[in-house]
SERO-4910 file (N, C-alpha, C, O; in steps of 0.05 Angstrom, whole numbers):
BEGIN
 pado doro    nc1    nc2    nc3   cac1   cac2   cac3    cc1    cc2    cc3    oc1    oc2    oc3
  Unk    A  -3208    470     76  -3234    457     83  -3249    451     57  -3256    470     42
  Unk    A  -3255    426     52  -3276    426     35  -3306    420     41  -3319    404     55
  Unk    A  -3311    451     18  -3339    457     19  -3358    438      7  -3354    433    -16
  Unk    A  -3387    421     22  -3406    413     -1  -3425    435    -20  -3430    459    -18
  Unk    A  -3432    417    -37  -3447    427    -54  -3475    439    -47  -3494    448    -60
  Unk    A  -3469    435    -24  -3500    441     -7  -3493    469      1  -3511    486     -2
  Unk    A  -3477    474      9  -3463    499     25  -3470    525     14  -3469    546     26
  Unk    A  -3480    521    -18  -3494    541    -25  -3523    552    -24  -3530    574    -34
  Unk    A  -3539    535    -11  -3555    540      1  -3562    548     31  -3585    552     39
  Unk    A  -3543    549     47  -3550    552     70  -3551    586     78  -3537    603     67
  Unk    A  -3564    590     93  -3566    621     99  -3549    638    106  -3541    637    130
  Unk    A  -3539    661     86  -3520    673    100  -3518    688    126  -3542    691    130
  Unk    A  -3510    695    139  -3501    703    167  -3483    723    167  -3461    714    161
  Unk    A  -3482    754    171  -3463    767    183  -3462    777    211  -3480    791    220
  Unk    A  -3437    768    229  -3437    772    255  -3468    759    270  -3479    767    291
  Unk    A  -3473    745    259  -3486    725    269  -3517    727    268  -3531    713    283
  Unk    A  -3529    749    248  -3545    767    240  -3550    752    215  -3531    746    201
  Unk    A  -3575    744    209  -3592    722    178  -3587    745    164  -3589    766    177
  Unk    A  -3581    748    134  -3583    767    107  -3610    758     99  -3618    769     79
  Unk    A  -3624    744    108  -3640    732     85  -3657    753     74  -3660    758     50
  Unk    A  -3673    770    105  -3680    796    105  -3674    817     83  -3688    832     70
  Unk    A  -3648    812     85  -3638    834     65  -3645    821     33  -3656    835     16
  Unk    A  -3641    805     30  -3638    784      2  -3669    788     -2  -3678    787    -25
  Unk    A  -3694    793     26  -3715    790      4  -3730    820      5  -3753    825      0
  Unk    A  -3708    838     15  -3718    862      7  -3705    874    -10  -3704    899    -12
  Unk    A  -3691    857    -25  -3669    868    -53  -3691    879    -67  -3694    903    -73
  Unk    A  -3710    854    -75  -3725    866   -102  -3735    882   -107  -3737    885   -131
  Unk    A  -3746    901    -93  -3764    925    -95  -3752    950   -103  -3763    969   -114
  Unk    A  -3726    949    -96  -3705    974    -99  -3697    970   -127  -3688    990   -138
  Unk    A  -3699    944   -143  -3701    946   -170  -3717    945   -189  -3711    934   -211
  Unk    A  -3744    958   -183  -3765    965   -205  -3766    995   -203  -3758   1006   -183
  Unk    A  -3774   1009   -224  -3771   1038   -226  -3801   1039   -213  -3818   1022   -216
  Unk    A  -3803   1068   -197  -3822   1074   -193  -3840   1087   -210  -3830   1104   -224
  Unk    A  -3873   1080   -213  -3890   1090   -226  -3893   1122   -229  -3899   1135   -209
  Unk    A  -3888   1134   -254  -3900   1162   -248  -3921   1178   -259  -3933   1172   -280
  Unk    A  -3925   1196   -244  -3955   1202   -253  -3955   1213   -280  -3978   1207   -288
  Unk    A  -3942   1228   -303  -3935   1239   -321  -3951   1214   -338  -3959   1191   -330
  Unk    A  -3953   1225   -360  -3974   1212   -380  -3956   1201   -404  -3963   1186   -423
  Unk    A  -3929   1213   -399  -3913   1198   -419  -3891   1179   -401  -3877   1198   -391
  Unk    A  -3883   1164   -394  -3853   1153   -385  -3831   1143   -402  -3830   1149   -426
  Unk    A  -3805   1123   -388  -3800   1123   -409  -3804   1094   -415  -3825   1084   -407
  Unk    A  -3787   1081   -429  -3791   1056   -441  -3791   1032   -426  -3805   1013   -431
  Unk    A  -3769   1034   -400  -3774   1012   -377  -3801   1014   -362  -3817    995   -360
  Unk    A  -3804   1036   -353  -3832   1035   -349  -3850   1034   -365  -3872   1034   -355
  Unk    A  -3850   1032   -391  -3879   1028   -415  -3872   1004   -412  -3890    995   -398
  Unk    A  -3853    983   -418  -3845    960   -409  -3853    938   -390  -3855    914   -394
  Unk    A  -3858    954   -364  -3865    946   -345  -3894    944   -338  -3905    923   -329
  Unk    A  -3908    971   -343  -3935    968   -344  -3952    952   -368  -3975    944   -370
  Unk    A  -3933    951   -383  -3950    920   -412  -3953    895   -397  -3974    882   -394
  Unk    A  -3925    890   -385  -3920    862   -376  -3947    854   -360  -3960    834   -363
  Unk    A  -3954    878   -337  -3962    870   -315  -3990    866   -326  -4001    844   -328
  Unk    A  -3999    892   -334  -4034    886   -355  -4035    857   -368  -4052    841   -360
  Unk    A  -4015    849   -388  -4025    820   -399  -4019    797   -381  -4028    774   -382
  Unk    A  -4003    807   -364  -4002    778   -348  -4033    779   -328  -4045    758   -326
  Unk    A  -4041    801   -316  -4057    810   -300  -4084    804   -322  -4103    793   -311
  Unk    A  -4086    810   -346  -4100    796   -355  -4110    767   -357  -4131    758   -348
  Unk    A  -4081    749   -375  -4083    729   -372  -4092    701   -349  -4101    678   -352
  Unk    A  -4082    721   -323  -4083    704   -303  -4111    703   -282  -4120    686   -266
  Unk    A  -4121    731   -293  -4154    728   -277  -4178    730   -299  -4199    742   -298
  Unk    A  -4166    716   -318  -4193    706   -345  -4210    699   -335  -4232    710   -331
  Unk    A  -4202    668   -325  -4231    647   -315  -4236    658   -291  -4261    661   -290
  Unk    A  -4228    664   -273  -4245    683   -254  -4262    706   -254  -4260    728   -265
  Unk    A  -4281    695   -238  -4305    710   -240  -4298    748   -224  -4276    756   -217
  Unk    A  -4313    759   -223  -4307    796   -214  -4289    790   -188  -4267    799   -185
  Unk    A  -4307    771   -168  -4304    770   -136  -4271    758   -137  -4259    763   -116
  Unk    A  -4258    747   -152  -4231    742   -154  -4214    761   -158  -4192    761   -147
  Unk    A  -4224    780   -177  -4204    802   -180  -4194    816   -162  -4172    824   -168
  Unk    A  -4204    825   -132  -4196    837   -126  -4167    821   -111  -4154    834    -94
  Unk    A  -4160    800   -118  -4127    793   -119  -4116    796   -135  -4099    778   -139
  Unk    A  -4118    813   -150  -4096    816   -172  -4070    836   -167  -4051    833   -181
  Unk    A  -4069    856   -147  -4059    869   -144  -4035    841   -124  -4011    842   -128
  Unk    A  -4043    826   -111  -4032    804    -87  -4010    787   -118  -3986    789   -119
  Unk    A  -4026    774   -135  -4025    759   -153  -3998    774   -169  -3975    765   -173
  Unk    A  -4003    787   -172  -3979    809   -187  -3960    811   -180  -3941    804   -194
  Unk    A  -3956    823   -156  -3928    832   -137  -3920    802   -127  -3896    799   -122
  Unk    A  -3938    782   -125  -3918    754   -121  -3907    751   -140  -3883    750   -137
  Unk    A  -3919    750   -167  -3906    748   -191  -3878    754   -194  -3858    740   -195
  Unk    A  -3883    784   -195  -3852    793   -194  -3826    788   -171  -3802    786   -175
  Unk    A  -3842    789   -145  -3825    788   -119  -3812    757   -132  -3790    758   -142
  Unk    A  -3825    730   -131  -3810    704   -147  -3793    702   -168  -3774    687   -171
  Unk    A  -3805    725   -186  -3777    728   -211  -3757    733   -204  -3736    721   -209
  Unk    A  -3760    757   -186  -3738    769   -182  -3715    758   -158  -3692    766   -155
  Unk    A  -3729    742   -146  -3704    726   -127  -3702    703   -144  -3678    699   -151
  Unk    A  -3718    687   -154  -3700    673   -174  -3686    672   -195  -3674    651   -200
  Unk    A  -3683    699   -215  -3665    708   -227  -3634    719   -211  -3610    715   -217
  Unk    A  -3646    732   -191  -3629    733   -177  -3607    719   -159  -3587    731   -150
  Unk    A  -3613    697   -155  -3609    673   -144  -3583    658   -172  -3563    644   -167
  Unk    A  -3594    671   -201  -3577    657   -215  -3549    672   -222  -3535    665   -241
  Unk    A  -3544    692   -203  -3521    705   -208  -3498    697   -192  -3505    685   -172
  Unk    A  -3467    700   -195  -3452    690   -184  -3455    699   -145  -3471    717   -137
  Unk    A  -3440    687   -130  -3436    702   -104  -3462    708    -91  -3462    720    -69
  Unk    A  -3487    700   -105  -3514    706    -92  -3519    684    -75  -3505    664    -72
  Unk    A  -3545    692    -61  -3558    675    -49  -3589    672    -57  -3604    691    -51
  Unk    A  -3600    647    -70  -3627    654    -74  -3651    639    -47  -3655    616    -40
  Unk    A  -3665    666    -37  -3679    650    -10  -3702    636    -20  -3720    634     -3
  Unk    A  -3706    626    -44  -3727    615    -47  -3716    580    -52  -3732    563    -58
  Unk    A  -3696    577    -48  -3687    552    -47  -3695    546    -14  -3697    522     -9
  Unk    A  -3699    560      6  -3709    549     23  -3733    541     25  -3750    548      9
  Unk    A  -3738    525     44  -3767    506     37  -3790    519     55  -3814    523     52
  Unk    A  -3774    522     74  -3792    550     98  -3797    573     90  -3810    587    106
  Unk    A  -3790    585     65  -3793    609     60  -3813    602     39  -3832    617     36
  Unk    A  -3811    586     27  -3838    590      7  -3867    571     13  -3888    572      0
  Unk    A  -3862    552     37  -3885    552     49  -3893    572     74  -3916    564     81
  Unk    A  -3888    585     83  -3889    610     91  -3907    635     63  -3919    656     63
  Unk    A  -3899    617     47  -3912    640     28  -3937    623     17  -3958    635     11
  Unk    A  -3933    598     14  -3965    576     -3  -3980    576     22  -4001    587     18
  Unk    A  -3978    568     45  -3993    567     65  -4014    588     76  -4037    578     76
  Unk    A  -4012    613     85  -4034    636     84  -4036    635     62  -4054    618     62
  Unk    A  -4031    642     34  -4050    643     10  -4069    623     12  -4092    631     14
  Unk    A  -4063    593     11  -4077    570      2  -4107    575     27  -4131    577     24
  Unk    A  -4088    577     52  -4114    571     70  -4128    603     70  -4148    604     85
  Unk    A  -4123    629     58  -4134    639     46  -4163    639     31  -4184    650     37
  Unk    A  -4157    622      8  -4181    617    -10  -4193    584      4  -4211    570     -6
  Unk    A  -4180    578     24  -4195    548     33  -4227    573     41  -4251    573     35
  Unk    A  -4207    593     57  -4242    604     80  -4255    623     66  -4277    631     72
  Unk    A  -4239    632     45  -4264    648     32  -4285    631     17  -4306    642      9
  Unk    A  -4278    598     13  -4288    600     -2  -4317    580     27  -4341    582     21
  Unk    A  -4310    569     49  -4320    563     71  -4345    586     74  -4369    582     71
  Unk    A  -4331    609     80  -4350    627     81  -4368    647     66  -4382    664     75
  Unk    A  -4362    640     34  -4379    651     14  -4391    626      7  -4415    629      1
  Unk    A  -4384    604      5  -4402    582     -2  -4395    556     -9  -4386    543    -28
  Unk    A  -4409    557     34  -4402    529     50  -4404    512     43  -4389    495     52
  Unk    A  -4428    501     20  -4441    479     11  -4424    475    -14  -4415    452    -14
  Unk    A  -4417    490    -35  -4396    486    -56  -4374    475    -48  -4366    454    -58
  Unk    A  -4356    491    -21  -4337    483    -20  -4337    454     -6  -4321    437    -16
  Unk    A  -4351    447     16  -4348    423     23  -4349    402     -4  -4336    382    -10
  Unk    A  -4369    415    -15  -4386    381    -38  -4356    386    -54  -4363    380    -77
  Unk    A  -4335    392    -56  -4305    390    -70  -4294    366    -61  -4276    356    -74
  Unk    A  -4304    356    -37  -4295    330    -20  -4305    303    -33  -4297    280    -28
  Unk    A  -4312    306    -39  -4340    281    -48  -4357    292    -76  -4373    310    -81
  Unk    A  -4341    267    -91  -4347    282   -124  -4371    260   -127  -4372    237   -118
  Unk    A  -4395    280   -148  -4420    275   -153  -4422    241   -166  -4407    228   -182
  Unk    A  -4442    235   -154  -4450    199   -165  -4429    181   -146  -4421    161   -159
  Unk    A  -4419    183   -125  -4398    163   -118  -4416    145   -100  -4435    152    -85
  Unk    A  -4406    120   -106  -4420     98    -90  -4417     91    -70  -4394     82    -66
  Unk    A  -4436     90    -47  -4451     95    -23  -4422     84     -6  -4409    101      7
  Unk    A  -4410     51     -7  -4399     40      3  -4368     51     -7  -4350     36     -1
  Unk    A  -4361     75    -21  -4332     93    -24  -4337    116    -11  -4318    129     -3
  Unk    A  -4360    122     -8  -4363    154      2  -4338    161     26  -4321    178     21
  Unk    A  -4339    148     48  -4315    153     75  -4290    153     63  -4278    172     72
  Unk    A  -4275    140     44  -4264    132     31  -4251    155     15  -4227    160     17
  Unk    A  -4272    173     -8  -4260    186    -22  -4261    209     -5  -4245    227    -11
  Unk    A  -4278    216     20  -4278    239     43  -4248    252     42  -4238    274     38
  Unk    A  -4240    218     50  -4205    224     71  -4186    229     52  -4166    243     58
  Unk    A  -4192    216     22  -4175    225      7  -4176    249     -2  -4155    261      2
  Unk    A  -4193    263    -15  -4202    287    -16  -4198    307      2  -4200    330     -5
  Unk    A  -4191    300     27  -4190    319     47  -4159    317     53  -4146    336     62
  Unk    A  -4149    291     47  -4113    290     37  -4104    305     22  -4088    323     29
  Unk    A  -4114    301     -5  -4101    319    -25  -4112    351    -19  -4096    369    -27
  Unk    A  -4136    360     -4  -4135    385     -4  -4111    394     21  -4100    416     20
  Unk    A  -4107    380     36  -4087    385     59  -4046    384     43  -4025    387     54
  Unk    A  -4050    379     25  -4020    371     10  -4019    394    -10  -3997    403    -18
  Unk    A  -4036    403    -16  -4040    436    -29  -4010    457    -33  -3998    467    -52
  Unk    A  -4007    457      2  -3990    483     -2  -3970    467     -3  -3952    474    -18
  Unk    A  -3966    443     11  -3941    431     10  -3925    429    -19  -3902    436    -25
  Unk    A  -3948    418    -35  -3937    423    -61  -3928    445    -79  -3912    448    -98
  Unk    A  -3944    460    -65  -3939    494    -83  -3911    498    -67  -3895    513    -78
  Unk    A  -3903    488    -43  -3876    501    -36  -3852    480    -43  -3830    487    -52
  Unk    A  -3861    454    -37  -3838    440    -44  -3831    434    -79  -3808    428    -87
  Unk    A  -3851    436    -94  -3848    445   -127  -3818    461   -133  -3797    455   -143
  Unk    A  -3833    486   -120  -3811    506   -121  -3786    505   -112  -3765    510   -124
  Unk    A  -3789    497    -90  -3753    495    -83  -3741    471    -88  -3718    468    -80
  Unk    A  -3756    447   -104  -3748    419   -109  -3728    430   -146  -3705    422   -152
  Unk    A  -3747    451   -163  -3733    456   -184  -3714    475   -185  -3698    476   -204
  Unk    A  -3715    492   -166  -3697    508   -162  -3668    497   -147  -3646    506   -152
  Unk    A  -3675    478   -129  -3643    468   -113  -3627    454   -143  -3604    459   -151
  Unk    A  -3650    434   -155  -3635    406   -175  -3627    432   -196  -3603    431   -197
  Unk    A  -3635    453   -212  -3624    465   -224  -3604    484   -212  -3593    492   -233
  Unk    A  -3592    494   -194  -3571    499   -179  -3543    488   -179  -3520    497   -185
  Unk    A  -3557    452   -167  -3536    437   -162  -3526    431   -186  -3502    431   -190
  Unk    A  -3544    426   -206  -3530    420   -233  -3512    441   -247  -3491    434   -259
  Unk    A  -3519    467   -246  -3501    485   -255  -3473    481   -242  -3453    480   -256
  Unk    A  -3473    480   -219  -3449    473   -198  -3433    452   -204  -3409    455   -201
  Unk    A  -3443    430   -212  -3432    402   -214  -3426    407   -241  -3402    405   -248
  Unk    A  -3446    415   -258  -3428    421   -287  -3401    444   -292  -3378    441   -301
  Unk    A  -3413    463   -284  -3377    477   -274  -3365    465   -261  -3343    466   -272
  Unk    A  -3363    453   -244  -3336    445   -230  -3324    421   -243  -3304    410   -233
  Unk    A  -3341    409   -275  -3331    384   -285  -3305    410   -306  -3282    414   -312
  Unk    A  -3332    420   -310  -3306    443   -335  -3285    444   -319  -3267    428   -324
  Unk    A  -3283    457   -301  -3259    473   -285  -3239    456   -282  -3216    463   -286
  Unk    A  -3248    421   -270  -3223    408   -269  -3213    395   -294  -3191    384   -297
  Unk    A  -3238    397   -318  -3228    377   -345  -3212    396   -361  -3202    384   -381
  Unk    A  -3203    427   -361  -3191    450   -369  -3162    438   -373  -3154    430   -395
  Unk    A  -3151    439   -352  -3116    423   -351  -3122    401   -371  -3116    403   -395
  Unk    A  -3133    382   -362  -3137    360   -369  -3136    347   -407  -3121    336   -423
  Unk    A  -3165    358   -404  -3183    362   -432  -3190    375   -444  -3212    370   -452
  Unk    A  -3177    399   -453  -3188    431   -457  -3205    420   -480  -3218    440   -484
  Unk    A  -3213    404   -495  -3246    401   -508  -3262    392   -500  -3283    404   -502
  Unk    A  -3261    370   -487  -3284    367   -470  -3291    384   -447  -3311    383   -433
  Unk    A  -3266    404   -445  -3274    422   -417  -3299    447   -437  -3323    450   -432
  Unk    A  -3284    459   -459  -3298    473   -479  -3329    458   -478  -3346    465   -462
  Unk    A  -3336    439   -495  -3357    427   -486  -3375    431   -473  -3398    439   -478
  Unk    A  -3362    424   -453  -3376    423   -419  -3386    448   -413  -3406    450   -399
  Unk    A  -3370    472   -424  -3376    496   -409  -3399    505   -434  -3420    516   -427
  Unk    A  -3394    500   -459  -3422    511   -474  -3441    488   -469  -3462    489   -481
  Unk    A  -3437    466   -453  -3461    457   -446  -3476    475   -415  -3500    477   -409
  Unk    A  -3456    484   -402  -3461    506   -376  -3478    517   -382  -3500    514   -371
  Unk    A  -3473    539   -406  -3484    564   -417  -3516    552   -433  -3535    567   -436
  Unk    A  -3516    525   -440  -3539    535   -453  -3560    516   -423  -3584    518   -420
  Unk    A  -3545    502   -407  -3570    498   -378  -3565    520   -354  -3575    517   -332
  Unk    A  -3547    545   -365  -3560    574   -358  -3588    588   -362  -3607    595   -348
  Unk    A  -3580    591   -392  -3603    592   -409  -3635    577   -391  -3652    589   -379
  Unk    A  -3632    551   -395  -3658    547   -385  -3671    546   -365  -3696    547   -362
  Unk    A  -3640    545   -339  -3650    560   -309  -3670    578   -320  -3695    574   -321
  Unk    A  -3650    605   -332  -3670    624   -330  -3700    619   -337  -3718    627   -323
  Unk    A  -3703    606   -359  -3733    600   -359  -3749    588   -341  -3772    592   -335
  Unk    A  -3726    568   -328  -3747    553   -299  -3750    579   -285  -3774    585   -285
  Unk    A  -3738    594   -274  -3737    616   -254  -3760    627   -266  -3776    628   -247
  Unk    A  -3767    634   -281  -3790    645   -295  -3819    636   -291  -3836    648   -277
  Unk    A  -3822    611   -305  -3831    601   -301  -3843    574   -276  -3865    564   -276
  Unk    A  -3830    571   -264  -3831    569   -234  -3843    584   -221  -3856    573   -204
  Unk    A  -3847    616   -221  -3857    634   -210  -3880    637   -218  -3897    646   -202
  Unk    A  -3886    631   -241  -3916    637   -257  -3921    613   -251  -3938    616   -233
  Unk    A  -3918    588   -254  -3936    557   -242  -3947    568   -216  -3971    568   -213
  Unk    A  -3929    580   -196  -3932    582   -161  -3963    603   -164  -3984    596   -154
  Unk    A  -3959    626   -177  -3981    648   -177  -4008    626   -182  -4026    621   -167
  Unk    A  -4001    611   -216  -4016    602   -223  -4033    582   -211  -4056    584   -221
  Unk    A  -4031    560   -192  -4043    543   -182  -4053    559   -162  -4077    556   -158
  Unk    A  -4039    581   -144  -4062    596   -130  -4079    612   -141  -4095    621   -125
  Unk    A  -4081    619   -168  -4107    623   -181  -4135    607   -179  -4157    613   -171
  Unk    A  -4120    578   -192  -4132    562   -192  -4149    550   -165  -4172    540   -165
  Unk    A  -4135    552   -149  -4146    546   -121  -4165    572   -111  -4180    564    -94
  Unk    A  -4166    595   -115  -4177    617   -108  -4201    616   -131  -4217    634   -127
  Unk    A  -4208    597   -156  -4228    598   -178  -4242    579   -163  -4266    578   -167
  Unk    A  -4234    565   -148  -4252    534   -132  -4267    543   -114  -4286    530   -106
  Unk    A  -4258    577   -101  -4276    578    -77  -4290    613    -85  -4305    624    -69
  Unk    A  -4286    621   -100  -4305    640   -110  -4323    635   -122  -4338    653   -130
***
């Protein structure tokens, strides 16, 4: 039977039972737990740097009333790294290439800070619709668009993600399987090919990375609009 290239994304199934469950409760069983001891050792000194400067970095421009997502802000952080690193290992499955699973995840956040920010302040957040000085005969006009682009929000925060995560997938795939058959063939251009593999490994990993910090990051940003 031949398999498409798609086939690696589809959800695994045992006895007719989704893994996905399992795939997104991998991550947690691989962070060490915090301990109370005043010394630890180095994965955990490790771990608690990361989280402070990023936890820094990411609730700067937010005012006090934002912070208390940081603890939300954080653990997405990591929970995204870690299935998309994971995702880049052989025989895996990464569930964030699904498109339902990570709007499932932009959607309550986004409409989240839509109502906090509705119900801490109604008048700020509406006048976001209708930007200051617009002329009389655009006003309906920039309403609907403005109320477009706030409605395309999560869409974007989810389809972002799994739009760079599938095209970097397929490409690793399509680039191995050129090595694999140019080997017989071409063993230099197969050579080639495969240190060209290794170094758009390499930069997965950085998308995987970074991918996850854009996703946190624009819901920052959207949670600074309504505090």
């Amino acid at each position: 039977m031949t398999l498409s290239f798609f086939d690696q994304f589809m959800s695994p199934t045992y006895l007719g039972i989704p893994l996905i469950a399992l795939a997104l409760s991998l991550p947690w069983t691989l962070y060490p737990t915090p301990t109370s001891r005043w010394l630890g050792n180095r994965l955990l000194t490790l771990q608690g740097w990361f989280i402070n400067r990023f936890t820094q970095q990411l609730l700067l421009p937010l005012n006090p009333a934002g912070h208390k997502w940081a603890v939300l802000f954080m653990s997405l952080m990591l929970f995204l790294i870690t299935l998309n690193m994971l995702g880049l290992l052989p025989y895996t499955f990464t569930p964030t290439t699904q498109l339902s699973l990570n709007m499932a995840l932009a959607v309550p956040l986004w409409l989240a800070t839509v109502i906090i920010g509705l119900r801490n302040q109604p008048t700020i957040a509406l006048g976001h619709l209708l930007p200051e000085g617009t002329p009389t005969p655009l006003i309906p006009v920039l309403i609907i668009i403005e109320t477009i682009s706030l409605l395309i929000r999560p869409l974007a925060l989810g389809v972002r993600l799994t739009a760079n995560l599938t095209a970097g997938h397929l490409l690793i795939q399509l680039i191995a399987t050129a090595a694999f058959v140019l080997l017989p063939l071409m063993p230099t251009v197969a050579i080639l090919t495969a240190i060209l593999l290794f170094l758009l490994t390499l930069l997965e990993v950085a998308v995987a990375m970074i991918q996850a910090y854009v996703f946190v990051l624009l819901l920052s940003l959207y949670l600074q609009e309504n505090v």
